[in-house]
PAGU-916253 format. One record per residue: residue number from 1; x, y negated, z of N, C-alpha, C in turn; residue in one letter. Coordinates in pm, 1 decimal, always signed. Layout:
<pts>
NUM	X	Y	Z	X	Y	Z	X	Y	Z	A
...
</pts>
This chain:
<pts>
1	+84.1	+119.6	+0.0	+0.0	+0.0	+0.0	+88.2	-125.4	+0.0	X
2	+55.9	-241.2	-46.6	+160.4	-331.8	-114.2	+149.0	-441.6	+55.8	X
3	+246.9	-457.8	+65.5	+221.8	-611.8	+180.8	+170.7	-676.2	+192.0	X
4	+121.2	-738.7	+258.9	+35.6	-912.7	+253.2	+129.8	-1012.0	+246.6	X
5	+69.3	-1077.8	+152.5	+207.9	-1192.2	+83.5	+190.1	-1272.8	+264.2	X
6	+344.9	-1331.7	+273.3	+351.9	-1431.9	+429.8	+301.4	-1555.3	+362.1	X
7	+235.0	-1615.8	+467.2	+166.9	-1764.2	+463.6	+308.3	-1836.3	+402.2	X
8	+310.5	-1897.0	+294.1	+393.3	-1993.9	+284.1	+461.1	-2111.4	+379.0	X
9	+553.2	-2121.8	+423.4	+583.8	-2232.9	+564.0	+565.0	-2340.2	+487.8	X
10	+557.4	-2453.2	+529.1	+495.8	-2577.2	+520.9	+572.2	-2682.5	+648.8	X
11	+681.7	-2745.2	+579.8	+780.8	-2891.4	+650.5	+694.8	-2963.5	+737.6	X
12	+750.9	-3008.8	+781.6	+660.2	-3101.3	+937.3	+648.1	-3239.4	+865.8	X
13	+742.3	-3287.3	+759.2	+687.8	-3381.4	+693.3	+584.8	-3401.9	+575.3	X
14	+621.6	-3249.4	+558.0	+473.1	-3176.7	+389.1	+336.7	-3208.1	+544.4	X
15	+312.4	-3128.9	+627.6	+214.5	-3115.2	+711.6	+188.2	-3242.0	+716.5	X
16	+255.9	-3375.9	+749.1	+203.0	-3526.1	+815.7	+158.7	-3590.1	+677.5	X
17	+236.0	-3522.2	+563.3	+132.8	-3578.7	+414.8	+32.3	-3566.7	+428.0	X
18	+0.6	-3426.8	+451.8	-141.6	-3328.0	+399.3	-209.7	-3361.2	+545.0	X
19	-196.5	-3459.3	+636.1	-256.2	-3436.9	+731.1	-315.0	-3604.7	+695.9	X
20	-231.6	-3682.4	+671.6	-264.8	-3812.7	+636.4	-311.8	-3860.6	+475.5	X
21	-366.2	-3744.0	+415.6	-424.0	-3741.3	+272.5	-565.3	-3646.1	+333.8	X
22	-578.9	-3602.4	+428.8	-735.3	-3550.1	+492.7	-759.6	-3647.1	+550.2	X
23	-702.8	-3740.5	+621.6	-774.0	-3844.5	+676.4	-807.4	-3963.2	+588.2	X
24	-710.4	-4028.8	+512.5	-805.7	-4069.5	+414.5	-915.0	-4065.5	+338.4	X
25	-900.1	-3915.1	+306.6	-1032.9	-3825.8	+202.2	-1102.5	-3867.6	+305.3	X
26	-1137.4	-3892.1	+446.1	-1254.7	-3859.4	+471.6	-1315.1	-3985.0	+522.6	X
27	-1213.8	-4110.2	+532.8	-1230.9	-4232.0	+614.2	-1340.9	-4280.9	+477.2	X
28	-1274.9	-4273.5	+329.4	-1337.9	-4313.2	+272.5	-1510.1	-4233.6	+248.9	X
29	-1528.0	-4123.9	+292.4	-1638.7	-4086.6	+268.3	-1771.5	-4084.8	+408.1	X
30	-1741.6	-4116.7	+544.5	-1820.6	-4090.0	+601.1	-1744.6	-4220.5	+693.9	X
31	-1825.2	-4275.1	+704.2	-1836.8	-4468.2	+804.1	-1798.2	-4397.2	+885.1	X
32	-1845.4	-4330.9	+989.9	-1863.6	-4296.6	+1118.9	-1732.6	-4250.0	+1189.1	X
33	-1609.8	-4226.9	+1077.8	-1492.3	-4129.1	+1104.6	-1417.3	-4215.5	+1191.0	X
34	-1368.7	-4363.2	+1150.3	-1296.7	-4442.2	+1229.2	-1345.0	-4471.2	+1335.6	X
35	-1465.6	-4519.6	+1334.3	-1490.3	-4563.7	+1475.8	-1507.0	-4463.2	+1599.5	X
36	-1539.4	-4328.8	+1577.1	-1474.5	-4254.3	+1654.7	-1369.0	-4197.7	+1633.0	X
37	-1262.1	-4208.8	+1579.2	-1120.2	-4166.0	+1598.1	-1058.9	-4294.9	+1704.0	X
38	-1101.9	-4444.7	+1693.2	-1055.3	-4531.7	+1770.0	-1105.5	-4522.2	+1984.0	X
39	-1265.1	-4462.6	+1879.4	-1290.0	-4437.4	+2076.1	-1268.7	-4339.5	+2104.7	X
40	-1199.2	-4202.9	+2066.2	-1158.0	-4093.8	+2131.6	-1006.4	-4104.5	+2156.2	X
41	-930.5	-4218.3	+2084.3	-783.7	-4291.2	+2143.5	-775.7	-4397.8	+2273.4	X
42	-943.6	-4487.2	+2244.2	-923.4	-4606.4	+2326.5	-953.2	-4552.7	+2483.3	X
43	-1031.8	-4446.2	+2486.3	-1119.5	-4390.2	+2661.9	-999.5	-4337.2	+2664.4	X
44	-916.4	-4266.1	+2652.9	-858.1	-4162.5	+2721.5	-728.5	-4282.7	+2795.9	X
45	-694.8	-4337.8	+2663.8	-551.6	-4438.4	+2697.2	-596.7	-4547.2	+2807.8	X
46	-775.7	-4602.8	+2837.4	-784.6	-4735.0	+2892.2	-880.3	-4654.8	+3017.3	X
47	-826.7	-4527.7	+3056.9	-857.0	-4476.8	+3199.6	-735.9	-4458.7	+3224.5	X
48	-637.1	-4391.0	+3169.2	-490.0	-4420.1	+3231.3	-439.4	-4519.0	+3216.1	X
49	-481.4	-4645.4	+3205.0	-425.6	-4759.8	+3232.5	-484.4	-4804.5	+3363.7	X
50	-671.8	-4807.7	+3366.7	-718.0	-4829.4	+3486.8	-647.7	-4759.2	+3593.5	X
51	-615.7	-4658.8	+3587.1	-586.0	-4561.8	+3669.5	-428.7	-4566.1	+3699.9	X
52	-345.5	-4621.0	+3644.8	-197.4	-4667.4	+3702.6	-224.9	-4818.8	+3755.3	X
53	-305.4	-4905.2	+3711.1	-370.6	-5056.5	+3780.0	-369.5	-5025.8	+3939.7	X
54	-457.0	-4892.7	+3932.4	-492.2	-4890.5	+4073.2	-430.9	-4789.6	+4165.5	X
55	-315.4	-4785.1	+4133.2	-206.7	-4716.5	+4179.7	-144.9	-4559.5	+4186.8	X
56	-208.2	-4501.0	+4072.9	-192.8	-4379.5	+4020.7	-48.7	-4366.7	+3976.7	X
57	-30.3	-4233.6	+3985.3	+101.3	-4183.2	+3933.9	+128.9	-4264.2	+3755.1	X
58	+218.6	-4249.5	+3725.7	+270.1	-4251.7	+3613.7	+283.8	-4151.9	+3501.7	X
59	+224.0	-4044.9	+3598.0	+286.8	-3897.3	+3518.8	+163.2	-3895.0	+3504.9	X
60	+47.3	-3959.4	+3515.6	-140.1	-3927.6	+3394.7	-55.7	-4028.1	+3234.5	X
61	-21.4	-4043.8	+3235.3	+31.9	-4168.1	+3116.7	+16.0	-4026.9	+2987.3	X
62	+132.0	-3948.5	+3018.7	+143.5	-3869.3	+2874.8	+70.5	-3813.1	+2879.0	X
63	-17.7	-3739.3	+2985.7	-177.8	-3643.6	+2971.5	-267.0	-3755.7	+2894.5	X
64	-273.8	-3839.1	+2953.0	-374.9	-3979.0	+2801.4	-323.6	-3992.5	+2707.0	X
65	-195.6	-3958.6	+2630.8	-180.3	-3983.0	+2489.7	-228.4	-3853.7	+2474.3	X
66	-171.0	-3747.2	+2500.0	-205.8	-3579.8	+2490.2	-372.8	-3622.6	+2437.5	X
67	-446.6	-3640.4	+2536.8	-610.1	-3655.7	+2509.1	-634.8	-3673.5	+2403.0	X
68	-551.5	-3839.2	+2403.0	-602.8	-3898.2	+2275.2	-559.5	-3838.6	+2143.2	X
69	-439.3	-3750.5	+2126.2	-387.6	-3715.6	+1953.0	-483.8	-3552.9	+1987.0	X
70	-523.3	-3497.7	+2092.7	-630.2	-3372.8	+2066.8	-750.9	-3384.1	+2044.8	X
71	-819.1	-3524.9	+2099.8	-933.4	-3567.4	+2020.8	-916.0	-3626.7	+1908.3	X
72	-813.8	-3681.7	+1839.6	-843.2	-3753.3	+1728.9	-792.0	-3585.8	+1640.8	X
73	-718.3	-3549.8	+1675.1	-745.5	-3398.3	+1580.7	-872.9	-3289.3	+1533.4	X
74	-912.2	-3257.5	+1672.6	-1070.9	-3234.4	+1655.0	-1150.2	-3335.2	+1542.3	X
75	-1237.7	-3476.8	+1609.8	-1251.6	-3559.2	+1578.1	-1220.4	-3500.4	+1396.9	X
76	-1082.6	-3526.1	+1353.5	-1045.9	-3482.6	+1212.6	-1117.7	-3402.3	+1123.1	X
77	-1100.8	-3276.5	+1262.4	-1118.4	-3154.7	+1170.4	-1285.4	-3138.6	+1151.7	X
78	-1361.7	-3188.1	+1252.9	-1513.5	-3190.4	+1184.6	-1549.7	-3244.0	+1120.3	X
79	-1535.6	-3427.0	+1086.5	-1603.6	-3485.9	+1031.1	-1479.6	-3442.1	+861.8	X
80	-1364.0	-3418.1	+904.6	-1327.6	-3355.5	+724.6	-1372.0	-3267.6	+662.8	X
81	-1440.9	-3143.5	+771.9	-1534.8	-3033.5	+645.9	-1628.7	-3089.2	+638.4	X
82	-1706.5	-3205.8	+773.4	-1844.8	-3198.1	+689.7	-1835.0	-3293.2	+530.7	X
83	-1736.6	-3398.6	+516.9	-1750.9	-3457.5	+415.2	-1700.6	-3378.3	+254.1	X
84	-1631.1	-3295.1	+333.3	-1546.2	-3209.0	+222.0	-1681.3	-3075.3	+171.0	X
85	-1773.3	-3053.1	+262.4	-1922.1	-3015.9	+221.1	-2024.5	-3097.0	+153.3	X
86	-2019.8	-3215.0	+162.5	-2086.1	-3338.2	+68.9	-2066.2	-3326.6	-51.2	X
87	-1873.6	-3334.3	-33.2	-1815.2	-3356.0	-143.7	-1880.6	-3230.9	-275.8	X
88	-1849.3	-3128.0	-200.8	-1852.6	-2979.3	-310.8	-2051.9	-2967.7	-329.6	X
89	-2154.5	-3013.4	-223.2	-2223.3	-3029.8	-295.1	-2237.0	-2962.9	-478.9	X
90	-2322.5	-2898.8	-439.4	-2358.5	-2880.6	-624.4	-2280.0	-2907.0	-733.0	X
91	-2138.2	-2868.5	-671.2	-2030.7	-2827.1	-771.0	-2050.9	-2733.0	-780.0	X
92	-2023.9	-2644.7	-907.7	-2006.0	-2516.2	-951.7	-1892.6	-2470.0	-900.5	X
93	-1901.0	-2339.7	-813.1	-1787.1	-2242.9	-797.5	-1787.0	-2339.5	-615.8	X
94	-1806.0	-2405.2	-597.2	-1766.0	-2445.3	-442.8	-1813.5	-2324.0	-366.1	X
95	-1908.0	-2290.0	-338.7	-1897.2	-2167.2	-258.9	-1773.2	-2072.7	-291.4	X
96	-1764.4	-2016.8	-376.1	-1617.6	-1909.3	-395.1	-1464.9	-2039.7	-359.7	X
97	-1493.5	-2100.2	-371.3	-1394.1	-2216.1	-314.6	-1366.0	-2219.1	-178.5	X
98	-1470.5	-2271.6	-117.0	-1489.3	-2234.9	+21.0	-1436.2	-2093.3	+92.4	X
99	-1475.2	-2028.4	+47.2	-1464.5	-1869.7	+91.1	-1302.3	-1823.4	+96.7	X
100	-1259.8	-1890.5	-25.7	-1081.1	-1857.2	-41.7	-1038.4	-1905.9	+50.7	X
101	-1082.3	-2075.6	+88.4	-985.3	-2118.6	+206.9	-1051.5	-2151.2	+327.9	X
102	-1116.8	-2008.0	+361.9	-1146.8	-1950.6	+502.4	-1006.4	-1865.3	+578.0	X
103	-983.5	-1877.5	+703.6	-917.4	-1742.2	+749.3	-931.3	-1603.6	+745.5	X
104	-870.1	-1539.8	+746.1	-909.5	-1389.0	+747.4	-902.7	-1324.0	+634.2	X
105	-919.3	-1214.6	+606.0	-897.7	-1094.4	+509.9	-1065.4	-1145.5	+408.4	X
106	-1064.5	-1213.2	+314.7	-1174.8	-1215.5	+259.3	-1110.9	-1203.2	+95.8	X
107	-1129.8	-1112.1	+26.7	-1093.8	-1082.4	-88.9	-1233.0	-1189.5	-217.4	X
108	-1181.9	-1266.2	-238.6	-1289.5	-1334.9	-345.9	-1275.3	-1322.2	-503.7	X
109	-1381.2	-1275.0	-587.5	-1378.7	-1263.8	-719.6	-1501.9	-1369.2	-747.5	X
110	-1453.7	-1513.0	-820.6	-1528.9	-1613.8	-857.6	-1591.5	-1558.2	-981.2	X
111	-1719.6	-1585.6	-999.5	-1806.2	-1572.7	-1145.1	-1829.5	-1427.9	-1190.5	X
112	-1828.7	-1321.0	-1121.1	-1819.4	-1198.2	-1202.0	-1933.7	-1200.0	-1310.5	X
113	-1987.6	-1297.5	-1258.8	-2084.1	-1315.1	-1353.9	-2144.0	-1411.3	-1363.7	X
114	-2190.9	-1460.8	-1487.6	-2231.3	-1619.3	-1502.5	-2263.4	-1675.2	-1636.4	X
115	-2369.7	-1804.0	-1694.1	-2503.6	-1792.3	-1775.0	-2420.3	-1900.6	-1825.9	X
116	-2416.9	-2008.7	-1976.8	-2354.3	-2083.6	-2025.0	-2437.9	-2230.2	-1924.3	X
117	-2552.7	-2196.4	-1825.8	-2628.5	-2328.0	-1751.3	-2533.0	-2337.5	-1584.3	X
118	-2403.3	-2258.8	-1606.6	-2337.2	-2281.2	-1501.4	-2432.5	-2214.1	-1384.0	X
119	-2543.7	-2112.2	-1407.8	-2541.1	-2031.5	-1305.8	-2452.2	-1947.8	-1274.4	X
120	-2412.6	-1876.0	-1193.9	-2317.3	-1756.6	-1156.7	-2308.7	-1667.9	-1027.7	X
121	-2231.3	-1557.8	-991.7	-2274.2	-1497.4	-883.6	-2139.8	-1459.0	-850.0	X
122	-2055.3	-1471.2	-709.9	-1977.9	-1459.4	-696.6	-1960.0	-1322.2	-631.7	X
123	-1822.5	-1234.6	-598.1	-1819.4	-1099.4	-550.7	-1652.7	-1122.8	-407.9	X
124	-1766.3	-1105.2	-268.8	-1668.5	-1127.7	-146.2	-1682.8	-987.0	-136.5	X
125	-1566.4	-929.9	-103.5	-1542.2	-836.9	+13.1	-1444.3	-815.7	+117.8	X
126	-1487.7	-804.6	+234.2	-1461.5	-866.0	+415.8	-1496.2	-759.6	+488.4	X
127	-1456.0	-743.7	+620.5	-1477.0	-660.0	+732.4	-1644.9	-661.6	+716.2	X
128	-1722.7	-779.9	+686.6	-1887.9	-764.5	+662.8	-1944.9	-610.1	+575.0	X
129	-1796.2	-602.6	+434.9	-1890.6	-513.1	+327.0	-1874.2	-594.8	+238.2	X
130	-1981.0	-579.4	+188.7	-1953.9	-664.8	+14.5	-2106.4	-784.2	-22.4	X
131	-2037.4	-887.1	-43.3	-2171.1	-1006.0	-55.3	-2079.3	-1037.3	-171.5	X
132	-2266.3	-1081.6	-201.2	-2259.2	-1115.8	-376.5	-2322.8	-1273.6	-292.3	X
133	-2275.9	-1369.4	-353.8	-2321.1	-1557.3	-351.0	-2376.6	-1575.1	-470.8	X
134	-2460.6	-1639.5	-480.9	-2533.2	-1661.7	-626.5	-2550.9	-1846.1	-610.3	X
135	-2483.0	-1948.8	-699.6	-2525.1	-2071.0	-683.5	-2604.5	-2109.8	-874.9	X
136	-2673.3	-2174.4	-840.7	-2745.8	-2258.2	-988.4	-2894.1	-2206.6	-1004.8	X
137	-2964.7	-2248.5	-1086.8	-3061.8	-2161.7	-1083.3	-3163.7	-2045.2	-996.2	X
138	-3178.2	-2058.7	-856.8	-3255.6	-1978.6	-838.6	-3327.3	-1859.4	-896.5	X
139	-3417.3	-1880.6	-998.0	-3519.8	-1773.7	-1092.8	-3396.9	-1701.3	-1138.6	X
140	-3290.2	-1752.4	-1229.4	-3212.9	-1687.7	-1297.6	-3066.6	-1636.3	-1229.6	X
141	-3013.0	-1679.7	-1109.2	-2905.0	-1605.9	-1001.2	-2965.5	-1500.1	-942.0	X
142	-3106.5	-1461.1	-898.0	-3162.1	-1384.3	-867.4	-3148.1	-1290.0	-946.1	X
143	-3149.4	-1291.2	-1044.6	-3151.7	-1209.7	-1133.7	-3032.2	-1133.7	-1197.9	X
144	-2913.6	-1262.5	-1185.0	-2813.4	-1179.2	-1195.6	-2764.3	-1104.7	-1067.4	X
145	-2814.0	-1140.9	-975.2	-2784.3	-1050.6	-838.5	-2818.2	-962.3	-820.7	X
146	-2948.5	-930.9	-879.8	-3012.3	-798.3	-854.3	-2955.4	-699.1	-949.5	X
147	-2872.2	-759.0	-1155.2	-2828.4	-683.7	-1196.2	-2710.5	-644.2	-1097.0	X
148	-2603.7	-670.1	-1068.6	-2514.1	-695.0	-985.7	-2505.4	-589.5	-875.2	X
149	-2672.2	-582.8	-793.1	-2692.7	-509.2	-721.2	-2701.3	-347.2	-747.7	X
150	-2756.5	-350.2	-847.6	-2778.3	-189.9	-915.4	-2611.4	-146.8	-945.3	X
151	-2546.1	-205.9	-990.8	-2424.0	-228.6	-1077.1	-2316.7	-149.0	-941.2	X
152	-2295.4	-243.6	-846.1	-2230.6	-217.5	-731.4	-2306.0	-90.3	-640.9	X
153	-2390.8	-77.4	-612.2	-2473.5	-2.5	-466.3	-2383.2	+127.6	-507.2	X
154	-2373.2	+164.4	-683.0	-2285.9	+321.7	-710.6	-2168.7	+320.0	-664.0	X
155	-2073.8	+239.7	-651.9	-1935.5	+233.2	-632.2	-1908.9	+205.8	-448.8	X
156	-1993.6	+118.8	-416.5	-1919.8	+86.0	-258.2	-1902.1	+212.3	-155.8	X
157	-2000.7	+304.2	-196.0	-2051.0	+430.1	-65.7	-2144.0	+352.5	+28.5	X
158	-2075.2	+370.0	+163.6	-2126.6	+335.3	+283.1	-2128.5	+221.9	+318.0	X
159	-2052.1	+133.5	+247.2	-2044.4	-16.0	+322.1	-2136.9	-103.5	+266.9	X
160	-2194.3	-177.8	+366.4	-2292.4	-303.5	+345.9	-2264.1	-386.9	+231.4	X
161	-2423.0	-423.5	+151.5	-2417.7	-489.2	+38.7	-2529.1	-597.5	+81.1	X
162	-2465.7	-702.6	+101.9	-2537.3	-850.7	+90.3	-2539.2	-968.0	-10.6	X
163	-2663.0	-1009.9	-4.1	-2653.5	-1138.0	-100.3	-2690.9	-1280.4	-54.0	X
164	-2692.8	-1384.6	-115.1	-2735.4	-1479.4	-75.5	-2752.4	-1595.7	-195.5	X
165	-2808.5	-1667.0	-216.3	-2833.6	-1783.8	-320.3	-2825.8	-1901.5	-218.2	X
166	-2699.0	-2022.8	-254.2	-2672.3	-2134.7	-194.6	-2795.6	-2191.4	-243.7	X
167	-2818.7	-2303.6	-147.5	-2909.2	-2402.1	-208.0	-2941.8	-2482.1	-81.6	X
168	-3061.6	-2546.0	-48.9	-3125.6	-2555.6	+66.3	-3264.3	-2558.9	+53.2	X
169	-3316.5	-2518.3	-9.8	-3459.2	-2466.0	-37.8	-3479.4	-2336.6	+80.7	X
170	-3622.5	-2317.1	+104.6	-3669.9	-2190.9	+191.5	-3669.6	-2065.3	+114.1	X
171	-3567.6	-1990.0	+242.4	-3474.2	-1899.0	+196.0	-3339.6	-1855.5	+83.2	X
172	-3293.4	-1957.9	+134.2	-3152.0	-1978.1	+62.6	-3042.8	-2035.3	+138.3	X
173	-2933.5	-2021.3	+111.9	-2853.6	-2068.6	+261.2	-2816.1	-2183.2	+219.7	X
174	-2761.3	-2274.0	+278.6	-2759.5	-2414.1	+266.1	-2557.4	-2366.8	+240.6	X
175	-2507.9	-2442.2	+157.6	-2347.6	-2445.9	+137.8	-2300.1	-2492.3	+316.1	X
176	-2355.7	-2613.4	+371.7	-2270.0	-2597.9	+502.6	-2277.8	-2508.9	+575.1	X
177	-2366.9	-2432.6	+577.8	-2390.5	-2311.9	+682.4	-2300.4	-2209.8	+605.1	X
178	-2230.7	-2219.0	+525.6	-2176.6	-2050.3	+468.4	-2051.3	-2016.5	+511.0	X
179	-2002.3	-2137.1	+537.2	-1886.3	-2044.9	+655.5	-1941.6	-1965.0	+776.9	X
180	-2026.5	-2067.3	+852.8	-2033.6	-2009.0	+992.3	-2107.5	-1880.9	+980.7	X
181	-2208.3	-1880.1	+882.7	-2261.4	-1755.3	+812.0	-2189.5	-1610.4	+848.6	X
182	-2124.6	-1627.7	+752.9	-2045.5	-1499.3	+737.9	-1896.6	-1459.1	+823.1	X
183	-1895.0	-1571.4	+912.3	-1806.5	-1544.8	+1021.9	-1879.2	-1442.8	+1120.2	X
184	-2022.7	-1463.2	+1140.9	-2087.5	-1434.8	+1190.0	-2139.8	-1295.0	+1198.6	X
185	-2096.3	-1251.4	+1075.8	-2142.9	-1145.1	+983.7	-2122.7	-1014.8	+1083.1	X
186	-2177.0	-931.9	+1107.0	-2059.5	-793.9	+1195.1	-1958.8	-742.4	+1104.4	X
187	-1915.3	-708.9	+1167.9	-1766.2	-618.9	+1108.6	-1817.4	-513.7	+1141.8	X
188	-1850.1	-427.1	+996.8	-1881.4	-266.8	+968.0	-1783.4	-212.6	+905.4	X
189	-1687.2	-232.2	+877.2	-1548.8	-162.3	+779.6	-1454.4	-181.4	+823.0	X
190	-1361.8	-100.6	+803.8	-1214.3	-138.7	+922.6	-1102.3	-241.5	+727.0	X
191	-952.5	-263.8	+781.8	-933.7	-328.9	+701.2	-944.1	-237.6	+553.3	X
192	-878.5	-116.3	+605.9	-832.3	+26.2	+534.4	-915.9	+8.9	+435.2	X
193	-1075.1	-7.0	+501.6	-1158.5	+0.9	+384.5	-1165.5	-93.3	+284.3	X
194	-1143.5	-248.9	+325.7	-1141.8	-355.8	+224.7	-1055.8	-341.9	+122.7	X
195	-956.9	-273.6	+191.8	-840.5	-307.4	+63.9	-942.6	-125.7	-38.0	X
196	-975.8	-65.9	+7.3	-1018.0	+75.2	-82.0	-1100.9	+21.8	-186.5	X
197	-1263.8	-33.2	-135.2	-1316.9	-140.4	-206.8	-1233.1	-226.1	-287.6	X
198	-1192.1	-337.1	-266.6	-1090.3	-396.2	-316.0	-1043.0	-326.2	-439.7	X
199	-979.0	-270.2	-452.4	-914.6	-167.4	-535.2	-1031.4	-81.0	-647.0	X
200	-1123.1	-11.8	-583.5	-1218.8	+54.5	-629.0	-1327.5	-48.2	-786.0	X
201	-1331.7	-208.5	-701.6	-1418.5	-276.0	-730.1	-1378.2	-326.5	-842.5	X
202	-1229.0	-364.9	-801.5	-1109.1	-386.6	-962.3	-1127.2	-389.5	-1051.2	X
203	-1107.9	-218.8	-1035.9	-1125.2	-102.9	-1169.8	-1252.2	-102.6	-1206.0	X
204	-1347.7	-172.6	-1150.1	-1432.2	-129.6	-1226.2	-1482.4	-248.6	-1303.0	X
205	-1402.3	-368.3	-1257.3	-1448.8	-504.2	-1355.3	-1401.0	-484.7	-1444.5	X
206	-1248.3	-416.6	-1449.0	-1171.8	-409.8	-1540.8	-1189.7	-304.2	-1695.4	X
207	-1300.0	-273.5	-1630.5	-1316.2	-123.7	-1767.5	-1389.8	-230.6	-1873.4	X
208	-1359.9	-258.9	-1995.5	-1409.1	-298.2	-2100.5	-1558.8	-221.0	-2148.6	X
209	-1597.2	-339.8	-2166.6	-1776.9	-316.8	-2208.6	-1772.5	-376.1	-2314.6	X
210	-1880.4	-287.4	-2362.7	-1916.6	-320.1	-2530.5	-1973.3	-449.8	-2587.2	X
211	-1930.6	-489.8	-2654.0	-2031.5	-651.1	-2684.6	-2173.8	-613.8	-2747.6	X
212	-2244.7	-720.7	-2684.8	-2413.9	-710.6	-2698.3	-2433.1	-769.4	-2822.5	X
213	-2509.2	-711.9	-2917.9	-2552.5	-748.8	-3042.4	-2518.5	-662.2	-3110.8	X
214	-2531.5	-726.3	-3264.0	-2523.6	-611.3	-3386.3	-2362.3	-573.1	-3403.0	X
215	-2310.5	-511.0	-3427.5	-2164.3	-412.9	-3443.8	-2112.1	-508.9	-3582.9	X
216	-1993.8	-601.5	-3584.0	-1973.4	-639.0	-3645.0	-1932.9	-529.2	-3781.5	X
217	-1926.6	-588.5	-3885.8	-1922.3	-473.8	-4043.9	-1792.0	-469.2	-4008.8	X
218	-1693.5	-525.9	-3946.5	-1545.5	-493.4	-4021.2	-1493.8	-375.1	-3904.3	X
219	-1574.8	-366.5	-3776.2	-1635.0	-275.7	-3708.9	-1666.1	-158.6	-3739.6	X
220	-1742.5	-143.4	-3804.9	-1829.8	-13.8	-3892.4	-1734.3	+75.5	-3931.9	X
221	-1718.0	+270.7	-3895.8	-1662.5	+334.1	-4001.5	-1678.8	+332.6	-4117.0	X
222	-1590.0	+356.5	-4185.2	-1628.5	+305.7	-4313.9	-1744.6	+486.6	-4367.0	X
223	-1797.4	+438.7	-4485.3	-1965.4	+517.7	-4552.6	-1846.8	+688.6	-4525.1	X
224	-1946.2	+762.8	-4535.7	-1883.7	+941.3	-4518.4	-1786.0	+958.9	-4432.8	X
225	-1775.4	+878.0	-4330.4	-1629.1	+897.6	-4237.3	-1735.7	+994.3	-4134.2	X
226	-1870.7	+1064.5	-4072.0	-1903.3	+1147.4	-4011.3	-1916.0	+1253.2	-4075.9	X
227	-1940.9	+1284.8	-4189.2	-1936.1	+1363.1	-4229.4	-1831.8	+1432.8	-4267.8	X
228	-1723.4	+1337.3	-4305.8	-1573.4	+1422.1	-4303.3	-1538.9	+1501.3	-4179.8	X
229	-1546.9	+1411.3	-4052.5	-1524.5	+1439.6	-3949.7	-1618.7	+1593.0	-3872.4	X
230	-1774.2	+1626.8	-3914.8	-1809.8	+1765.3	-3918.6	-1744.0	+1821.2	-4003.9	X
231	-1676.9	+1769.9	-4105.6	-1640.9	+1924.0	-4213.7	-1498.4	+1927.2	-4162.0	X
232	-1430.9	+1899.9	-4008.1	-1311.5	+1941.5	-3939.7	-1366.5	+2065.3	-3896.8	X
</pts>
C-alpha cells in the first residue's frame, strides 16, 4: 500500500502571508470582522491595564496579549469560512472544493458526472462510506444521483451509500452546513476499507464506455467482415 504523501511544511513567513491574505479576504467581505477583531484585542488588553492601575502583578500583562492574539485567531477563523461560504455560494464544484480542504482521510472525485447546464454529482469516500453531492438543478441532479446510485450500490458491498443535493430549499442541505454535516457522519469503515473502495471505485471510472448514439461509419466493419469471421 503506497504512503500518505507528508503535509507539505509551510515557513513562518509563507504562514504570516497566507494568514494576512485571509484576513483581508474577509475584512473586505463581512463589516462585522474588524470591529470585533478590535474588541476581542481592546477587553482583554484594557482589563490588564485596569488591573496593574490597581495594583496587580505585572505577570497578567502577557496572559492579556495571549487573550487577545487567541481571540483575534478564533474571531479569524469563523467569520473567514463563513464569508469564504458566501463567497462559493452557487459556484459550480464548491462543494467538492470544500470537501478537499477539510481534514481527514476524505478521498474526493469532482463531477463523475455532469449535464452541459453545469449540473453535476460529486463521488466522497470517508470513514462515513460513500456520498454522492449533487449541486445545480434539483429535478435533474436527482436524477443523476439515482443513476449513480444503481451504478455504485454493485461495487461498494457493505459500506454506506449517501446522497445529498446542496441548495437551501426543503430537503436539501444548505453548502454551510456541509462540513459540519459529514463530520458528523458515523464512522462505519475502518481506514483499510477507504483506501479498498478507493481503489475498487477507480477502476471502475476508469473502464471505457461506449459513446451514446449512432456508431460512427469509419467505425463500422467493413460489408462481409461477419461472415468471413463464421467461415473461421
Amino acid at each position: 500500500m503506497a504512503k500518505a504523501q507528508e503535509p507539505e511544511k509551510v515557513s513562518f513567513f509563507t504562514r504570516l502571508k497566507q494568514i494576512g491574505m485571509v484576513f483581508s479576504f474577509t475584512a473586505k467581505r463581512d463589516k462585522l470582522f474588524v470591529p470585533l477583531v478590535l474588541v476581542v484585542i481592546l477587553v482583554p488588553l484594557i482589563a490588564v491595564g485596569v488591573a496593574v492601575a490597581l495594583g496587580v502583578s505585572w505577570v497578567w500583562a502577557p496572559i492579556g496579549v495571549l487573550a487577545a492574539l487567541l481571540g483575534t485567531v478564533i474571531v479569524l477563523n469563523l467569520r473567514s469560512q463563513k464569508a469564504m461560504m458566501r463567497e462559493a455560494e452557487g459556484q459550480p464544484g464548491a462543494a467538492a472544493s470544500i470537501i478537499e480542504n477539510m481534514r481527514g482521510d476524505w478521498r474526493v472525485t469532482p463531477a463523475i458526472v455532469s449535464t452541459t447546464q453545469f449540473d453535476m454529482v460529486h463521488l466522497v469516500i470517508g470513514r462515513p462510506g460513500v456520498i454522492l453531492l449533487g449541486e445545480g438543478n434539483p429535478s435533474r441532479v436527482r436524477g443523476l444521483i439515482n443513476q449513480e446510485r444503481r451504478r455504485l450500490v454493485k461495487v461498494i458491498g457493505n459500506a454506506d451509500l449517501r446522497d445529498f443535493v446542496i441548495g437551501n430549499e426543503e430537503g436539501q442541505l444548505p453548502l454551510a452546513k456541509l462540513r459540519n454535516t459529514l463530520v458528523r457522519l458515523p464512522r462505519t469503515i475502518t481506514g483499510k476499507d477507504v483506501n479498498a473502495l478507493d481503489k475498487r471505485l477507480t477502476a471502475l471510472s476508469a473502464r471505457p464506455q461506449m459513446p451514446r448514439g449512432a456508431m460512427p461509419k469509419n467505425m463500422k466493419p467493413p460489408k462481409g467482415a461477419f461472415k468471413a469471421m463464421r467461415g473461421r
